[in-house]
C-alpha positions in Angstrom: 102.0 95.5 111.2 103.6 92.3 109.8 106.5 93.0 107.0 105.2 90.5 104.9 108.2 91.7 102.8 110.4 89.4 104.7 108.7 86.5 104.0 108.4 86.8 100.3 110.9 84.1 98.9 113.2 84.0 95.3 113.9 80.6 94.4 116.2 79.2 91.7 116.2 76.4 90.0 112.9 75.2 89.8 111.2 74.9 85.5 108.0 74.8 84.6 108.4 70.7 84.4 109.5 70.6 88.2 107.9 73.4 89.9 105.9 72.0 93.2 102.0 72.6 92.9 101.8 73.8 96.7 104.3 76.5 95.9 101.1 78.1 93.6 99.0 78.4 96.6 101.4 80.7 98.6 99.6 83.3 100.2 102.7 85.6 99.4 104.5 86.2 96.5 107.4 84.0 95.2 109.6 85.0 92.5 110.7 82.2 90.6 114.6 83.3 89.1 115.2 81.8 85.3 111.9 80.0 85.4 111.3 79.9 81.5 114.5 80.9 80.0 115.0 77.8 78.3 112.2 78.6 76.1 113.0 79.6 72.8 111.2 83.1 72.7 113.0 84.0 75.6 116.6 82.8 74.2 115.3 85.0 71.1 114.5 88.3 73.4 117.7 88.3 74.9 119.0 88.2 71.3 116.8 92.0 70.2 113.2 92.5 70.0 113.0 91.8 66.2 114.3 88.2 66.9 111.1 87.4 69.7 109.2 89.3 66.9 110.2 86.6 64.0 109.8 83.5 66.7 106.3 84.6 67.5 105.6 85.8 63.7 105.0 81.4 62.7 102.8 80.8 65.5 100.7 84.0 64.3 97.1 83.2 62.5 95.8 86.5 61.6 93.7 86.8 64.9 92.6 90.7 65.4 93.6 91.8 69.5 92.5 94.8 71.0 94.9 97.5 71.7 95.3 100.3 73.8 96.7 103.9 72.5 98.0 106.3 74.9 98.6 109.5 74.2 102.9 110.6 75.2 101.1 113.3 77.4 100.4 110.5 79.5 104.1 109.3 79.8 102.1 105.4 79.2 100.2 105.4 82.4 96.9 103.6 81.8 94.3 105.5 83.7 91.2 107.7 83.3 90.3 111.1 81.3 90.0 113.7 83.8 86.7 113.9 84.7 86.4 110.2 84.6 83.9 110.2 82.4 86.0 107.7 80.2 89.9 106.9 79.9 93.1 108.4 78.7 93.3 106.1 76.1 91.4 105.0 72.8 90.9 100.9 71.3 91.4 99.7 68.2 92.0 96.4 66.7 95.3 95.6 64.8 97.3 92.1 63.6 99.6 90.9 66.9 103.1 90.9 65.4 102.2 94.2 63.6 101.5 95.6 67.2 104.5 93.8 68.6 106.6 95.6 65.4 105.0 99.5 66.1 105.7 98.9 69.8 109.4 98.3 69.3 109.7 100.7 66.8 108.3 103.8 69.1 109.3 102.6 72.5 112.4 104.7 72.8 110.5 108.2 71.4 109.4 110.2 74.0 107.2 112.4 71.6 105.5 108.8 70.4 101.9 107.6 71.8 102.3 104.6 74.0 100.7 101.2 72.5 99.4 98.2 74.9 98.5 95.4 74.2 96.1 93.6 77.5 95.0 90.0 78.5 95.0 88.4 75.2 93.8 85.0 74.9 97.1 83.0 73.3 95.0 79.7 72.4 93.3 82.7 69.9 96.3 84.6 69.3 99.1 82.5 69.0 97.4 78.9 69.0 100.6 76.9 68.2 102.4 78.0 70.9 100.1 76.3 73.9 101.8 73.1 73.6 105.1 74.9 74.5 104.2 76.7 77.5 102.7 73.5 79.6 103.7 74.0 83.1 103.0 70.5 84.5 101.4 71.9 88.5 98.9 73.9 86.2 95.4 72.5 86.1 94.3 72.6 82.2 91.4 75.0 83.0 93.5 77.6 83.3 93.0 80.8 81.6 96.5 81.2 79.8 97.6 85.1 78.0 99.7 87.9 76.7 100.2 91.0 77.6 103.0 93.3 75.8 103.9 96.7 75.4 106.8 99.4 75.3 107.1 102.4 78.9 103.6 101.4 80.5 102.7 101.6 83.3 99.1 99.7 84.8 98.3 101.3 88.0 98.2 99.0 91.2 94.9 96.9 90.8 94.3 93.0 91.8 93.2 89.4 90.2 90.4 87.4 91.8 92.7 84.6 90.8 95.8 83.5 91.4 98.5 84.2 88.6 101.6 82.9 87.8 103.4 86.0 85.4 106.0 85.2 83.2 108.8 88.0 82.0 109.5 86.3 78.5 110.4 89.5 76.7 112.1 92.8 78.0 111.9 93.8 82.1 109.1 94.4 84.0 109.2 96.0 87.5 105.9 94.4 89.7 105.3 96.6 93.2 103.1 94.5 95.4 101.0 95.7 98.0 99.5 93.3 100.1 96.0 93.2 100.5 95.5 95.1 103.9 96.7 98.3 101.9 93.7 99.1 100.2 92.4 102.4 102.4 96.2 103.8 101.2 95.7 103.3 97.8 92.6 105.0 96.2 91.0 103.2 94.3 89.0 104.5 91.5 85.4 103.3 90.9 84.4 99.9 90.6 82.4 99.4 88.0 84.1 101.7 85.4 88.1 100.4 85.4 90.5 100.4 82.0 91.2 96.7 82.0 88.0 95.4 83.9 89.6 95.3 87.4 89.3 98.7 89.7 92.6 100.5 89.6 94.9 103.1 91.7 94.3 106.6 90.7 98.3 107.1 91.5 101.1 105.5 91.1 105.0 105.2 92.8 106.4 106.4 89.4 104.5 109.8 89.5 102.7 110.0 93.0 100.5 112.7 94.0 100.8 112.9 97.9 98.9 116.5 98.1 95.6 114.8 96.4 96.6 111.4 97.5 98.5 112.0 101.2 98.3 108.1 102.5 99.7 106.6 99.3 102.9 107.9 101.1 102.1 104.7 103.6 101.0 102.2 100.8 104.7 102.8 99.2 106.5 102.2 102.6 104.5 98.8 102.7 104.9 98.2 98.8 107.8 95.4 98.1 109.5 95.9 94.1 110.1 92.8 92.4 111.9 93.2 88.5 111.4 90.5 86.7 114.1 89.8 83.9 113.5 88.1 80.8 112.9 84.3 81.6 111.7 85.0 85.3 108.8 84.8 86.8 106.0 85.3 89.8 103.7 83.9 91.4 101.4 86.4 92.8 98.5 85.3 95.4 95.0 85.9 94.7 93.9 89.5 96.2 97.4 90.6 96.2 97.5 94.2 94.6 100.5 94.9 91.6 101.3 97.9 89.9 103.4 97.1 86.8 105.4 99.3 84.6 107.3 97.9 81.6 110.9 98.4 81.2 112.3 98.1 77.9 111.5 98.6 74.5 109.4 95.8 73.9 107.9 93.9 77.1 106.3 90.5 76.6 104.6 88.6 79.6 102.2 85.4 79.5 100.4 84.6 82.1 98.4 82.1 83.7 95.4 82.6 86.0 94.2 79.7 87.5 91.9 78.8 90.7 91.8 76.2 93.4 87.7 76.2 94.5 85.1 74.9 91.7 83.4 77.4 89.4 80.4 76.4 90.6 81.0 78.7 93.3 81.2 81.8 91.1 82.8 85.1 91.0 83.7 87.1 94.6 83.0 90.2 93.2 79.5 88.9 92.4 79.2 88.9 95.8 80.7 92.4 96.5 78.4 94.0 94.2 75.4 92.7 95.7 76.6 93.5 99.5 77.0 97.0 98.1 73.1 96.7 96.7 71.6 95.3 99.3 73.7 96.4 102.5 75.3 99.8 101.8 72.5 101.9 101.9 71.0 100.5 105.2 71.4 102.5 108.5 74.8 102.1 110.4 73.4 100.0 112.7 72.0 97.5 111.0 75.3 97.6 108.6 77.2 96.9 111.6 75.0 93.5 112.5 75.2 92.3 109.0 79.1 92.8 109.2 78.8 90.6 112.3 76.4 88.4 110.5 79.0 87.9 107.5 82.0 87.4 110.1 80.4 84.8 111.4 79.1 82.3 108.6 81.7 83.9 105.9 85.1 85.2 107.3 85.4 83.6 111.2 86.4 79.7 110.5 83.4 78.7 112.5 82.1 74.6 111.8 78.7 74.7 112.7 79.3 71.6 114.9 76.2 72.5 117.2 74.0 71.6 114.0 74.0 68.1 112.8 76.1 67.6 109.7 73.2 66.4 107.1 71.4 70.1 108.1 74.5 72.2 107.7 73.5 72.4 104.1 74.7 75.7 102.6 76.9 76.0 105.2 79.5 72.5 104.9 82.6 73.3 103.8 83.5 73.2 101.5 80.5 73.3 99.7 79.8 69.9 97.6 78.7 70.8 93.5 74.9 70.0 93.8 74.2 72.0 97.0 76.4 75.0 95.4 74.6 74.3 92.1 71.1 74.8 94.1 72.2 77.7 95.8 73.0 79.3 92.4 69.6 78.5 91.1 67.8 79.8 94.6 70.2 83.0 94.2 69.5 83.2 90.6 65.4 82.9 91.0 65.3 85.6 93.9 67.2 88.7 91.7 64.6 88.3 88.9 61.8 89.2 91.0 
């Protein structure tokens, strides 16, 4: 198997006003050393958490986040309840920089429950901040958030798009596992997950090899990037990342952004009907529509045989009004 480890780069240097746009469509991870540590609320981290608390405090407007409360039996692992019924945690809704202040105040007791704050729209939360985290290669339909928290750890799980994850408070510790790990990491179900996205039911801090014996492989494979305040990573679409804050008070903003139209629609949309229409079908006939999906989807097959204005669905890419019809075809034949 390839050690895609060796080929994952740290580069210094670059800013968020001279970072190349190709270097976002890596297909491996690049860590990006001192990417955003001119910004003030990193310079104010590195200070104590109270001073990022009273940088962020102006740009606050009384918007109400969700939050996540784990119980210290946990030890801040986000995860499910043990039947799976539900998860180990309970939501509320509280004022951002009173969150922020109640995770830096209980970070460093053991005996304390664990709160988490997830992907939290900042033009909502903090909208007077936008215009100071431009980073010039980013289209401006970009989804851009905060995440913060004390010990947590969010089992390994992946983005359908790619992200761009800045450290700019406290450390966070990212394991990667590319892609072709998936059968070593067991993933829990896919249409009940904590933050949306299907999760690990292990982790590397507290692994459970008797339940869980290939994880053992996964973490062979699994590269550790930590992330300092004022670095940052790119991380490819499909990539899978466990991440476990570090210090008192962790602070990250993100960015998720895409390179194909979203005319073309979700992936997962996909996945979920493949699973509807093709799971349930004999093995033979599972195995031809594998062959059938290689072939028009996965193989980079051009069709050449079949004149270009009858390739239809199947140029590439795909212009906006013949995906747009497609969606409307698609659309029509589930409500029957």
């Amino acid at each position: 198997m390839e050690n895609l480890a060796n080929k994952i780069q740290t580069l210094n240097g670059l800013t968020p006003s001279t970072l190349p746009k190709e270097l976002l469509n890596s297909s491996v991870p690049i860590v990006l050393k001192g990417f955003v540590s001119d910004w003030p609320l990193v310079i104010a981290a590195k200070k104590s958490d109270s001073a990022a608390i009273d940088y962020l405090a102006p740009f606050y407007e009384g918007f109400l986040v969700n939050t996540c409360t784990i119980p210290a039996s946990q030890s801040g692992v986000v995860g499910y309840n043990p039947d799976m019924s539900g998860f180990n945690f309970t939501n509320q809704q509280a004022a951002f920089i009173n969150a922020l202040e109640q995770i830096a105040q209980s970070a460093n007791n053991p005996q304390a429950d664990t709160l988490y704050i997830g992907s939290t729209s900042i033009a909502q939360c903090l909208p007077g901040l936008v215009n100071h985290c431009h980073v010039n290669a980013l289209n401006e339909g970009c989804l851009f958030n905060v995440w913060a928290g004390g010990k947590v750890t969010v089992p390994a799980h992946y983005d359908v798009a790619q992200n761009l994850a800045c450290c700019v408070a406290g450390k966070r510790r990212f394991t990667l596992f590319a892609p072709d790990q998936i059968d070593n990491l067991y993933i829990g179900p896919l249409d009940k997950a904590p933050g949306g996205q299907p999760i690990s039911l292990t982790t590397t801090t507290a692994p459970n090899f008797t339940k869980y014996p290939k994880f053992k492989q996964a973490i062979k494979a699994a590269i550790t990037v930590d992330l300092e305040a004022g670095d940052a990573l790119i991380l490819p679409s499909m990539w899978w990342h466990q991440v476990q804050g570090l210090g008192s008070l962790n602070i990250l903003f993100n960015y998720w952004f895409k390179n194909t139209p979203a005319v073309y629609g979700q992936p997962t949309n996909a996945l979920h009907l493949a699973i509807l229409n093709i799971r349930n079908l004999p093995k033979h006939e599972r195995a031809a529509w594998q062959r059938l999906f290689n072939y028009y989807v996965f193989a980079d097959n051009e069709f050449t045989h079949i004149p270009e204005p009858a390739q239809t669905i199947l140029t590439k890419p795909m212009n906006e009004l013949t995906a747009r019809k497609l969606r409307a075809e698609l659309q029509n034949k589930l409500r029957r």
